[in-house]
Phi, psi and omega in degrees: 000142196254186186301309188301328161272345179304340186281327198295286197316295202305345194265349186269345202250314178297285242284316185285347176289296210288332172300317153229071179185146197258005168203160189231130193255144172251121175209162177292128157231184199301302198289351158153234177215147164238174213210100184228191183186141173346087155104023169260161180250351196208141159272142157305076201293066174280140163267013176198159182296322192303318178297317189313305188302321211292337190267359143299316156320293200287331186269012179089005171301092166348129157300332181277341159306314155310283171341308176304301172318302185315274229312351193255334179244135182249179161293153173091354189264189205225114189266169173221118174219126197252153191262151149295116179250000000 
């Protein structure tokens, strides 16, 4: 599978998290970053930050809200990033 649909598939899997649910919590793990959300069963899984943005980019996140989120995360913390209702 090459990068561009594997980016496809992770931003069609966050954007359906986001459809029912008003937030997505993001966070670092030793193996990369993941993206889940409350009564969901599988997290949305990047092994690098370029994937992780790109499917933020893709879910409608402002770049200086990306910019922010990198500067704030490491392992173990926890970002909350919510959609407009």
């Amino acid at each position: 599978m090459q990068s561009g649909e594997q980016t496809r598939i992770r931003s069609a899997a966050a954007s359906a998290i986001l459809t029912r649910r008003t937030s997505i919590v993001m966070k670092q793990t030793r193996d990369g970053y993941e993206l889940t959300s409350d009564g969901e069963p599988e997290p949305v899984q990047c092994r690098s930050w370029p994937q992780a943005r790109r499917v933020l980019l893709r879910l409608g996140v402002p770049v200086h809200k990306i910019d922010e989120i990198s500067s704030q995360l490491s392992e173990g913390t926890e970002i909350v990033v919510r959609r407009r209702v």
